[in-house]
N, C-alpha and C positions, 0 to 999 in steps of 0.2 A: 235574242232579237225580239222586239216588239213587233211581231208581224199584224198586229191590229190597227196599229196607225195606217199599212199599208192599204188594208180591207176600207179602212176610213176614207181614206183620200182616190181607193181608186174609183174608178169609171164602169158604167155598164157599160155592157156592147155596144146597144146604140149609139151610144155617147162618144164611143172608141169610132164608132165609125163616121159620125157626125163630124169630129174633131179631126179624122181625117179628109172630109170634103174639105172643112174648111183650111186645112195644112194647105192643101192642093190649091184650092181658091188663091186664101190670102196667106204665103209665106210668112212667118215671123223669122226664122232664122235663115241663115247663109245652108245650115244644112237641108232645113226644108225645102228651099232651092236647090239644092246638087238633088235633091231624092225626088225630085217632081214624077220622075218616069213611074219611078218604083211605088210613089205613091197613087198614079192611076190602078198600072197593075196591079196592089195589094186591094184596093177600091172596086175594081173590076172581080176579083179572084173572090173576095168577100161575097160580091154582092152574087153570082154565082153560087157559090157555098149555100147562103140561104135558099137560095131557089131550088139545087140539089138533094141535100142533104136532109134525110128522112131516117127519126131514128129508128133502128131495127129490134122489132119486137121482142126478142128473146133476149137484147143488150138492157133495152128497161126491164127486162123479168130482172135480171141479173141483180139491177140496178135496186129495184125493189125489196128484192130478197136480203140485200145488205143491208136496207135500212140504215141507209145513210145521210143525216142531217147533218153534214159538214156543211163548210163551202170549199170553193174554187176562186185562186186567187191565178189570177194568170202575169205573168210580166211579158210584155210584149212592146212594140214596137207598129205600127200599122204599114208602113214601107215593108218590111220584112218577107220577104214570100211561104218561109212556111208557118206566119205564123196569121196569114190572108189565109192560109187553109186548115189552119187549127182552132184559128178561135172561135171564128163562127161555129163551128161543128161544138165545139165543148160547150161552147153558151146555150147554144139551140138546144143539145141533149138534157144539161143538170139543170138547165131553167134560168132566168133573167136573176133571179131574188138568190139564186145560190154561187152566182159566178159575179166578179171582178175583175177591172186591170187596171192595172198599175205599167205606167210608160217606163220601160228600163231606163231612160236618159231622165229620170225628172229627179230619182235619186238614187243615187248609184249604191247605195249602202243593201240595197235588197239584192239586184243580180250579184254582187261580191260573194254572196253567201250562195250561189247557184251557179256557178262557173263551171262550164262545158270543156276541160280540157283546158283549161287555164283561159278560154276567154268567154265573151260576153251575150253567147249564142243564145237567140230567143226563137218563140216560145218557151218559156220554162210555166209548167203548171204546176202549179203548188198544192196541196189536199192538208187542208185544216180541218179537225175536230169544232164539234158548237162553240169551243171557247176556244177558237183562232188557233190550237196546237199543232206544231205541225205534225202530219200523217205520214206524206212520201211527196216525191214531187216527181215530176215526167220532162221529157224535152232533147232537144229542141224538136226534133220530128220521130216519126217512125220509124219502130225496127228497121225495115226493107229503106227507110231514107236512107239512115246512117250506113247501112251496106251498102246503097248508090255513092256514099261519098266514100267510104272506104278503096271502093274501087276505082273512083276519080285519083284519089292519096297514092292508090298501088300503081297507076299508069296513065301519070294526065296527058300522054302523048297519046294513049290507042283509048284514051277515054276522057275528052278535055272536059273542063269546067261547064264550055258551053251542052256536050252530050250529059251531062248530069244532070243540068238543069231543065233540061229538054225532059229527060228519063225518069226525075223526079215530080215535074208537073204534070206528066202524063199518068204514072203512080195516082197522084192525090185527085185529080180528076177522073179516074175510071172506080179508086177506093171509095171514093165519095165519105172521107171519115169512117170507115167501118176501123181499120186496122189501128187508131188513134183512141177509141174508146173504148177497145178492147182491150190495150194495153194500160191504157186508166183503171178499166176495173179492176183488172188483174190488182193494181197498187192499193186497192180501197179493201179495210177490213171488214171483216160483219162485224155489226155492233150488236 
């Protein structure tokens, strides 16, 4: 896969978030319409995140010590709820100039090659080398997420959909991104 074009065509943050005022503002499609809610909330959750999220001293030693001049390709979604609490946190951390997104619906040939269990779950964070290679990629959320949904899987009667979602936005707002960077660097080699 040419994952360069994707770097090419994607969006900064700003841009990601821009783009989603205006999804919200001015609908273009039938589905920007059905996601109006989720595109506050993801809007709302973002803009929160920035104001939050502070990154932790010992995580940039980390970060440092790697000397890592890759980027950061994200596929995302801005409706999305975990990925209102991921992105921000991974842009804010690796910086505007080393991070990217790419909308998983504008071409679908990149999430196909990132498939969560056979579907189309976003965030997926991607970690490329200076010459776009890929490194490892991460996603959709945190260890402790995917345990919350594990246990939604094991008994959505004594732990429905709605206590998950409850349990996991409470998670990402008390983490403030610590446990999402953590597990990034873990993925990142020394170079």
């Amino acid at each position: 896969m040419e994952i360069k074009k994707f770097w090419d065509n994607g969006v900064s943050y700003q841009d990601y978030l821009s783009n989603a005022a205006e999804r919200l503002e001015h609908p273009q499609t039938d589905e920007d319409k059905d996601y109006e809610e989720y595109y506050k909330l993801g809007i709302q959750r973002m803009n929160r995140m920035n104001e939050k999220f502070h990154p932790n001293e010992q995580q940039l030693e980390r970060l440092a010590q790697k000397k890592f001049d890759g980027k950061i390709l994200i596929i995302s979604e801005a409706w999305c709820g975990d990925a209102s609490q991921v992105v921000p946190v991974v842009s804010n951390f690796f910086g505007t100039e080393k991070v990217k997104i790419s909308y998983r619906d504008q071409d679908p040939s990149l999430i196909d090659d990132f498939l969560t269990n056979g579907s189309k779950s976003i965030p997926v964070v991607i970690i490329l080398d200076k010459d776009f290679n890929y490194i490892n990629h991460w996603g959709p959320r945190p260890k402790h997420g995917k345990e919350l949904l594990e246990m939604h899987k094991a008994d959505p009667e004594g732990f429905s959909k709605e206590d998950f979602y409850v349990k996991l936005q409470t998670y990402y707002a008390k983490n403030r991104g610590l446990d999402t960077i953590e597990e990034l660097l873990e993925l990142i080699p020394n170079q």
